[in-house]
PDB file of N, CA, C and O in Angstrom:
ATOM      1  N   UNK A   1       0.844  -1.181   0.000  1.00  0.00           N
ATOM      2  CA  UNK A   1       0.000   0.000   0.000  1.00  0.00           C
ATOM      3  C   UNK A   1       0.887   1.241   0.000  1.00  0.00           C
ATOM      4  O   UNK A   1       1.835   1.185   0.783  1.00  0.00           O
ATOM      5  N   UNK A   2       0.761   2.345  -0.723  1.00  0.00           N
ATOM      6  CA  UNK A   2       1.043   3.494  -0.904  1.00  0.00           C
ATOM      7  C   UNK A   2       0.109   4.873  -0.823  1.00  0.00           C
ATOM      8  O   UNK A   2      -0.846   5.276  -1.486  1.00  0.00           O
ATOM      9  N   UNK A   3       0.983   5.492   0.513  1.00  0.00           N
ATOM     10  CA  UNK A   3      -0.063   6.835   0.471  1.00  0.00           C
ATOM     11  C   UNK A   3      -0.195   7.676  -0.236  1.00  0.00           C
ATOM     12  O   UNK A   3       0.837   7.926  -0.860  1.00  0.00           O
ATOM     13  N   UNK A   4      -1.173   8.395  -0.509  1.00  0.00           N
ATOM     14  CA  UNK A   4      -1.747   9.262  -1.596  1.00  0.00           C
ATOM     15  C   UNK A   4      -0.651  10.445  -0.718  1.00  0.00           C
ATOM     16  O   UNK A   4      -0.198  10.552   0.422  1.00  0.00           O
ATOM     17  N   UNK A   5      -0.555  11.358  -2.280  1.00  0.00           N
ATOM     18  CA  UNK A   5       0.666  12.866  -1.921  1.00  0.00           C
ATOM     19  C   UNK A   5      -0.540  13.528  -0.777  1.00  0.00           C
ATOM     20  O   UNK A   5      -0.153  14.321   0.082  1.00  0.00           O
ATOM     21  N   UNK A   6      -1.806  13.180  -0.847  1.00  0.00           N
ATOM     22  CA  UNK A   6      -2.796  14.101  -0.331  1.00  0.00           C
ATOM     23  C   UNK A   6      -2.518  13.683   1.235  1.00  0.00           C
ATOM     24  O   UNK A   6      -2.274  14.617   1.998  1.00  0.00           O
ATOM     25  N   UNK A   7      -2.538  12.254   1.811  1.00  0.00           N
ATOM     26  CA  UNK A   7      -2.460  12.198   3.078  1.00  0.00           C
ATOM     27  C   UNK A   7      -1.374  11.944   3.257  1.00  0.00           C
ATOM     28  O   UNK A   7      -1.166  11.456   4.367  1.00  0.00           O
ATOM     29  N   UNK A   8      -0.357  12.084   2.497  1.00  0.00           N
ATOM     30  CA  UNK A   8       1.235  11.931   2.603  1.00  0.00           C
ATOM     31  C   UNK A   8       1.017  14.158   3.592  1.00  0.00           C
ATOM     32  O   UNK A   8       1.333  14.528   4.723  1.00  0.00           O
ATOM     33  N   UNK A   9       0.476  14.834   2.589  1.00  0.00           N
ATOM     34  CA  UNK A   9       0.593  16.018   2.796  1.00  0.00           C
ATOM     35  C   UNK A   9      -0.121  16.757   4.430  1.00  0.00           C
ATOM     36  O   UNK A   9       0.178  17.782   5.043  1.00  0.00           O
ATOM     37  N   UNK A  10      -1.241  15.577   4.718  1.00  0.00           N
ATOM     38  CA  UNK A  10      -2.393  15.654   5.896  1.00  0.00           C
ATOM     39  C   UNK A  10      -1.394  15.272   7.043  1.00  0.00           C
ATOM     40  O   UNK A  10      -1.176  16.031   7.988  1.00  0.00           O
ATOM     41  N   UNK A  11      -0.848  14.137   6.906  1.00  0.00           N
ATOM     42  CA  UNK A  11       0.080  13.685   7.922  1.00  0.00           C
ATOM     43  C   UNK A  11       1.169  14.368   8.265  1.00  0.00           C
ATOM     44  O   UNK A  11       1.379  14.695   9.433  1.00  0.00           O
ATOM     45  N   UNK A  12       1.919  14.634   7.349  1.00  0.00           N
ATOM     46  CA  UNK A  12       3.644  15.908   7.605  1.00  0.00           C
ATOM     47  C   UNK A  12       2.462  16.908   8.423  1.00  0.00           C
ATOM     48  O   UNK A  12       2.411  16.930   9.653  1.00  0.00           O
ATOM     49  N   UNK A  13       1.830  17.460   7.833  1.00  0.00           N
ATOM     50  CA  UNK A  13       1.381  19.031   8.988  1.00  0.00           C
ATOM     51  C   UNK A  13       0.832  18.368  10.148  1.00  0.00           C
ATOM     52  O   UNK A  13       1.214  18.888  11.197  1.00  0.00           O
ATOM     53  N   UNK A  14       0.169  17.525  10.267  1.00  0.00           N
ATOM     54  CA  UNK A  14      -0.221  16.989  11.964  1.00  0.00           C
ATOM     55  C   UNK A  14       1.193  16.704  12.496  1.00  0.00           C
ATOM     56  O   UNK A  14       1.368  17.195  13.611  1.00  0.00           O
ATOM     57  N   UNK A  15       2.124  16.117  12.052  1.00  0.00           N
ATOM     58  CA  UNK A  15       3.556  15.448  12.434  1.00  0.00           C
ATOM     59  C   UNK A  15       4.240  16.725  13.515  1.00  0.00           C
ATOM     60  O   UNK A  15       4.539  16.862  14.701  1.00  0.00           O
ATOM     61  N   UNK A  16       4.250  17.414  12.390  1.00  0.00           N
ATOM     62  CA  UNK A  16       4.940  18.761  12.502  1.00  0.00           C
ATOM     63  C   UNK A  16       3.879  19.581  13.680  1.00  0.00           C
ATOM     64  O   UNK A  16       4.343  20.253  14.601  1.00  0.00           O
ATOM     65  N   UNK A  17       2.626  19.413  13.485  1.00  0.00           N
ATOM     66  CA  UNK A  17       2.026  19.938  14.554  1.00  0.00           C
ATOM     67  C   UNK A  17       1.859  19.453  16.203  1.00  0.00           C
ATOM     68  O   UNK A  17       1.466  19.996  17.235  1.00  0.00           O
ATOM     69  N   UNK A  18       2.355  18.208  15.848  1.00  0.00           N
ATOM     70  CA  UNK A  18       2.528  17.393  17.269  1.00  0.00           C
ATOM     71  C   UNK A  18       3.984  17.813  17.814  1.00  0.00           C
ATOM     72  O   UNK A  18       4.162  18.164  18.981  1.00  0.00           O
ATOM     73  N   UNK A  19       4.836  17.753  17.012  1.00  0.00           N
ATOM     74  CA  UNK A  19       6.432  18.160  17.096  1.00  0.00           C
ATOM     75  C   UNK A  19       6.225  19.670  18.014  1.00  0.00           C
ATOM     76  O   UNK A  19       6.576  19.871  19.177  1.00  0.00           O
ATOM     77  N   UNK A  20       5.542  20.623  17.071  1.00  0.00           N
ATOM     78  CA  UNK A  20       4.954  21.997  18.317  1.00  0.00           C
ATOM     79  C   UNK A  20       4.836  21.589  19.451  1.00  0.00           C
ATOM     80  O   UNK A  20       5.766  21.813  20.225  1.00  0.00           O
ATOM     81  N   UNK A  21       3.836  20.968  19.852  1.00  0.00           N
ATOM     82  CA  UNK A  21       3.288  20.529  20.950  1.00  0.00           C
ATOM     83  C   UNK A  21       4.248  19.835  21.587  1.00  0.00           C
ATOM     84  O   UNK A  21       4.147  19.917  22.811  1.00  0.00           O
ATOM     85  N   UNK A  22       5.097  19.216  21.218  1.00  0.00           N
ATOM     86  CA  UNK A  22       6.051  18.483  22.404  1.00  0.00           C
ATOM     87  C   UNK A  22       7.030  19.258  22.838  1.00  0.00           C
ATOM     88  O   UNK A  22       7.453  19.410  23.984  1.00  0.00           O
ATOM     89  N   UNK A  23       7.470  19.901  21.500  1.00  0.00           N
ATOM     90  CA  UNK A  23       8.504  21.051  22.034  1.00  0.00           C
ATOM     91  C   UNK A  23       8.554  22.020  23.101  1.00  0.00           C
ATOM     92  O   UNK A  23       9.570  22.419  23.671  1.00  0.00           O
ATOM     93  N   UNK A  24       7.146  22.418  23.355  1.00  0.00           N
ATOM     94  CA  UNK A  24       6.217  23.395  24.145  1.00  0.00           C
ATOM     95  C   UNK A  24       6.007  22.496  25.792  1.00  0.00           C
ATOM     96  O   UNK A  24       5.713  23.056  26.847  1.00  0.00           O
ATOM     97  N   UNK A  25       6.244  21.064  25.615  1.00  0.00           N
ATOM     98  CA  UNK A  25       5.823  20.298  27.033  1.00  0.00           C
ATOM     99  C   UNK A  25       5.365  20.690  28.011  1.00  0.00           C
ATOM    100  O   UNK A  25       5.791  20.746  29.164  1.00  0.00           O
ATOM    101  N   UNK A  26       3.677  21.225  27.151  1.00  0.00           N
ATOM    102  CA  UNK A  26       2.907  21.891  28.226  1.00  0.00           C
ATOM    103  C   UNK A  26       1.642  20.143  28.190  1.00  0.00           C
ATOM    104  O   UNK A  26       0.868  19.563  27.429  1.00  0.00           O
ATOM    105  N   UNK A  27       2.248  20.025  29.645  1.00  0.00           N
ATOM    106  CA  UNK A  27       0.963  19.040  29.632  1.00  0.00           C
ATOM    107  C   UNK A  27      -0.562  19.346  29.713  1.00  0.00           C
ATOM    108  O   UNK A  27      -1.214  18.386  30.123  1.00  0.00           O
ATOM    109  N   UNK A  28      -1.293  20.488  29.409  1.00  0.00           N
ATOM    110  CA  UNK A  28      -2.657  20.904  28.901  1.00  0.00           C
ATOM    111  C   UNK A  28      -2.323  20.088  27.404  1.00  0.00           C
ATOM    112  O   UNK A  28      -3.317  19.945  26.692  1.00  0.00           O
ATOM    113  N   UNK A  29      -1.342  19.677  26.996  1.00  0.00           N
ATOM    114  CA  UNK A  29      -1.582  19.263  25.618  1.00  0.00           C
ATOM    115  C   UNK A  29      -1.716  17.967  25.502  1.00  0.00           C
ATOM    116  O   UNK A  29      -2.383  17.782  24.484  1.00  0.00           O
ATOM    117  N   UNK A  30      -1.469  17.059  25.946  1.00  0.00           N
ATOM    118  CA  UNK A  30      -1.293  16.432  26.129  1.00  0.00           C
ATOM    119  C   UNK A  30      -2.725  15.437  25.727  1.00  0.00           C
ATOM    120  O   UNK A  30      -2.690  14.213  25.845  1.00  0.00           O
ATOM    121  N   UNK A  31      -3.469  15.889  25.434  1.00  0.00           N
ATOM    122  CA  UNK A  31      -5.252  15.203  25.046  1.00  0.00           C
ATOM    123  C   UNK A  31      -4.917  15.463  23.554  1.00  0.00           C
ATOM    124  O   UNK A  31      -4.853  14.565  22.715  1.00  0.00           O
ATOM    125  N   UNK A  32      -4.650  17.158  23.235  1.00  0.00           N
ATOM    126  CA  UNK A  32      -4.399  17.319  21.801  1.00  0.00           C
ATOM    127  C   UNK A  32      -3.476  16.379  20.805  1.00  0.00           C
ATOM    128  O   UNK A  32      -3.556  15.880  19.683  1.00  0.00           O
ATOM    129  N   UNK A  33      -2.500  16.450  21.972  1.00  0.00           N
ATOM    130  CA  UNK A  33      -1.486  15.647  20.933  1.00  0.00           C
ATOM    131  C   UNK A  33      -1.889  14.115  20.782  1.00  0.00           C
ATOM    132  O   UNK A  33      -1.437  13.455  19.845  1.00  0.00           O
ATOM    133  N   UNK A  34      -2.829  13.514  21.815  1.00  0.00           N
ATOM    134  CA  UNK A  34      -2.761  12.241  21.476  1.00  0.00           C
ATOM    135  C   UNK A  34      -4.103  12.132  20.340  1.00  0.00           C
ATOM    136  O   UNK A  34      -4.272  11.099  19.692  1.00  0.00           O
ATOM    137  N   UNK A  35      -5.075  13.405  20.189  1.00  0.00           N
ATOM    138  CA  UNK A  35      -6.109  13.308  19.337  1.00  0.00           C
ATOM    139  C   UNK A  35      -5.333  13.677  17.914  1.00  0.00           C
ATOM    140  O   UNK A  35      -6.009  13.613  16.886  1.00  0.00           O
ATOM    141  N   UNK A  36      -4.550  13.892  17.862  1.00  0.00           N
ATOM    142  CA  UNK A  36      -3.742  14.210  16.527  1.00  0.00           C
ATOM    143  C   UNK A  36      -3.039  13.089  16.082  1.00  0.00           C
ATOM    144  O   UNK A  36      -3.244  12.842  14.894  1.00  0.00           O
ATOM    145  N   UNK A  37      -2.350  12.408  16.601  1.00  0.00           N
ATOM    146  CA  UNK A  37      -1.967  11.011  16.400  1.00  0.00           C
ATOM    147  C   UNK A  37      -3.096   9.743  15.990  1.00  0.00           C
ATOM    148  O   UNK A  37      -2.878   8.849  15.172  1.00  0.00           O
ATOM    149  N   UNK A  38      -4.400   9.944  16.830  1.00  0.00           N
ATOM    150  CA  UNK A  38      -5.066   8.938  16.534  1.00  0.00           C
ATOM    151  C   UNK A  38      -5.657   9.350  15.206  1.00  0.00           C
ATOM    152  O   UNK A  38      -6.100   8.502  14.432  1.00  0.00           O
ATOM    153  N   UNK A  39      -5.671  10.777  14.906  1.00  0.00           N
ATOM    154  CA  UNK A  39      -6.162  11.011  13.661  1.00  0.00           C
ATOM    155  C   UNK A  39      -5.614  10.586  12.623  1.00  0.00           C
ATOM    156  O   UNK A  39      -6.172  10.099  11.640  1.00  0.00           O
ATOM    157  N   UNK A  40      -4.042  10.822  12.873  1.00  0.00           N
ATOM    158  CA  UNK A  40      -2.949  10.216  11.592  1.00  0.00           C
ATOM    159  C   UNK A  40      -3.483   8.984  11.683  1.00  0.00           C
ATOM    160  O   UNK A  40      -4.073   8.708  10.639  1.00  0.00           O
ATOM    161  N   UNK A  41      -3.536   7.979  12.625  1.00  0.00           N
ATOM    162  CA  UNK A  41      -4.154   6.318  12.580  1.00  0.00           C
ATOM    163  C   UNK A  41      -5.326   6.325  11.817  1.00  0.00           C
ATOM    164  O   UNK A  41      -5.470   5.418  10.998  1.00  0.00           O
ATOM    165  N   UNK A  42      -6.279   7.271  11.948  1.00  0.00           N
ATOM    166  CA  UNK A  42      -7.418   6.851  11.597  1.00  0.00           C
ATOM    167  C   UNK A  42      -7.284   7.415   9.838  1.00  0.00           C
ATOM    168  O   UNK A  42      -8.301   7.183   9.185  1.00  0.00           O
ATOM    169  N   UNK A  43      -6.182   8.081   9.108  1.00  0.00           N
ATOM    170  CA  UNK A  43      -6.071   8.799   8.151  1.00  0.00           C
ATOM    171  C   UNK A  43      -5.643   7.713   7.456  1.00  0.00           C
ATOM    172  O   UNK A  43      -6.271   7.322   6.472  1.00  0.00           O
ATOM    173  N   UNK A  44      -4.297   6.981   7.978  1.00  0.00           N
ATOM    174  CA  UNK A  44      -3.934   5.241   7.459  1.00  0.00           C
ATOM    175  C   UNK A  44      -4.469   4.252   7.096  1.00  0.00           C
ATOM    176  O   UNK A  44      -4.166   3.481   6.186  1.00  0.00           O
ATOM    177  N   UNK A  45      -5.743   4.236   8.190  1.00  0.00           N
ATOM    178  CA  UNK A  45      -6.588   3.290   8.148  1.00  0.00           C
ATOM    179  C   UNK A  45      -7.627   3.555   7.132  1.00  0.00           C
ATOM    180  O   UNK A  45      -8.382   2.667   6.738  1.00  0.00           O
ATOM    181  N   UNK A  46      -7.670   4.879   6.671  1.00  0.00           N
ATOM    182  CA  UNK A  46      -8.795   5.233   5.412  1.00  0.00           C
ATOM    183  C   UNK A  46      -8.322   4.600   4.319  1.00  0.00           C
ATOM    184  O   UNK A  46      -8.867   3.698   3.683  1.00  0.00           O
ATOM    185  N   UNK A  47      -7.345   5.087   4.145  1.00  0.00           N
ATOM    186  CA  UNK A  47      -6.548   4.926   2.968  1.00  0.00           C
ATOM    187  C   UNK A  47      -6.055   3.969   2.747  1.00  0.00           C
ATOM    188  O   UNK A  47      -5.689   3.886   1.575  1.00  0.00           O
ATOM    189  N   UNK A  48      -5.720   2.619   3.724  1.00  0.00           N
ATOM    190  CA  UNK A  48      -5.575   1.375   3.216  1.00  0.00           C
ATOM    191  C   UNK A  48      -6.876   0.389   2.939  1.00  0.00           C
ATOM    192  O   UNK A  48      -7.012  -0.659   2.307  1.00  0.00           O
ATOM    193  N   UNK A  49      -8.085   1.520   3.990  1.00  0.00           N
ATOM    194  CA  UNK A  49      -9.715   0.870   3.042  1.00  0.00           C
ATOM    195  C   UNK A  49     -10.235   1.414   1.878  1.00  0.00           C
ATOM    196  O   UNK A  49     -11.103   0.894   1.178  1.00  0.00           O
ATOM    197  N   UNK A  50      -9.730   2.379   1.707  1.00  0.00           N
ATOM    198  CA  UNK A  50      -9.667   2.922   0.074  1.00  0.00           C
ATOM    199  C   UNK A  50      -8.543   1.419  -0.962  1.00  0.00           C
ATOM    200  O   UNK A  50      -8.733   0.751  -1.978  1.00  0.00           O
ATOM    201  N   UNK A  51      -7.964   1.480  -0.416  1.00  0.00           N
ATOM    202  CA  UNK A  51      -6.621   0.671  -1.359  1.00  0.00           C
ATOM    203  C   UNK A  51      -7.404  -0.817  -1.486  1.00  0.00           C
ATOM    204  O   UNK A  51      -7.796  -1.096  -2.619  1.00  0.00           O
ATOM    205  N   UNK A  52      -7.591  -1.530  -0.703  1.00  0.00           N
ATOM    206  CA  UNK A  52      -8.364  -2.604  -0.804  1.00  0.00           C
ATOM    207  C   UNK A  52      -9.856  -2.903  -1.561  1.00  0.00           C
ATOM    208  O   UNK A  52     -10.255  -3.934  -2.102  1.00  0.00           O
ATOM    209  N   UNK A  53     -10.579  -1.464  -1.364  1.00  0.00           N
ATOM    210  CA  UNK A  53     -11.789  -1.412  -1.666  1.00  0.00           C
ATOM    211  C   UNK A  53     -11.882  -1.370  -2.941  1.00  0.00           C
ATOM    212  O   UNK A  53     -12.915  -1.853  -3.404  1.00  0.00           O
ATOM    213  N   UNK A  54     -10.846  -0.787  -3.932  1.00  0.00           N
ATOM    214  CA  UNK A  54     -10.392  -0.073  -5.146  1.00  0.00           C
ATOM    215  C   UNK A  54     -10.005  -1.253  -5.824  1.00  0.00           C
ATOM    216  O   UNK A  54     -10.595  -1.283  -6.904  1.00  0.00           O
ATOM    217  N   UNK A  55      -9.270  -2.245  -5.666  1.00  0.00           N
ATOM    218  CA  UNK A  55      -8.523  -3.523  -5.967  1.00  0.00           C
ATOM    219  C   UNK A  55      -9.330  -4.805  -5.806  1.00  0.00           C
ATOM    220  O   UNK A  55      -8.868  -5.874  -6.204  1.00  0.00           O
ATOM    221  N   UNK A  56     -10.962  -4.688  -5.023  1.00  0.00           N
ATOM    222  CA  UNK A  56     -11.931  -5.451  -5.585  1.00  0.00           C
ATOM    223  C   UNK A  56     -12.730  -5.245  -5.931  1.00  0.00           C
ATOM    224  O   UNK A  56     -13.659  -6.005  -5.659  1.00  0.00           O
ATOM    225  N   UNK A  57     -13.003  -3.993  -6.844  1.00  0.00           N
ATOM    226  CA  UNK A  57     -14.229  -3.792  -7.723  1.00  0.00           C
ATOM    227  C   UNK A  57     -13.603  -3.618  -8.888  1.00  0.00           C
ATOM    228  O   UNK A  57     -14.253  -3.416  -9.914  1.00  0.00           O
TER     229      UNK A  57
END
């Protein structure tokens, strides 16, 4: 499986936006940053049910 440039592009700015957030090690963030991560998971997980879904129809 290969990510699209689009969530190749969704993921670097959350990456980079979590990278903020750690740099900053304000634990108020600490909810944010882990809802940003599960988002990248849940962005992976689209896109390898796109990839599968695409390859049996």
């Amino acid at each position: 499986m290969k990510l699209s440039p689009k969530t190749i592009k969704s993921i670097s700015l959350r990456l980079a936006n979590v990278k903020t957030m750690l740099i900053a090690n304000n634990s108020n963030q600490m909810e944010k940053i882990k809802d940003e991560l599960y988002e990248i998971i849940h962005e992976v997980d689209e896109e390898n049910h796109r990839c599968y879904i695409s390859h049996e129809e």
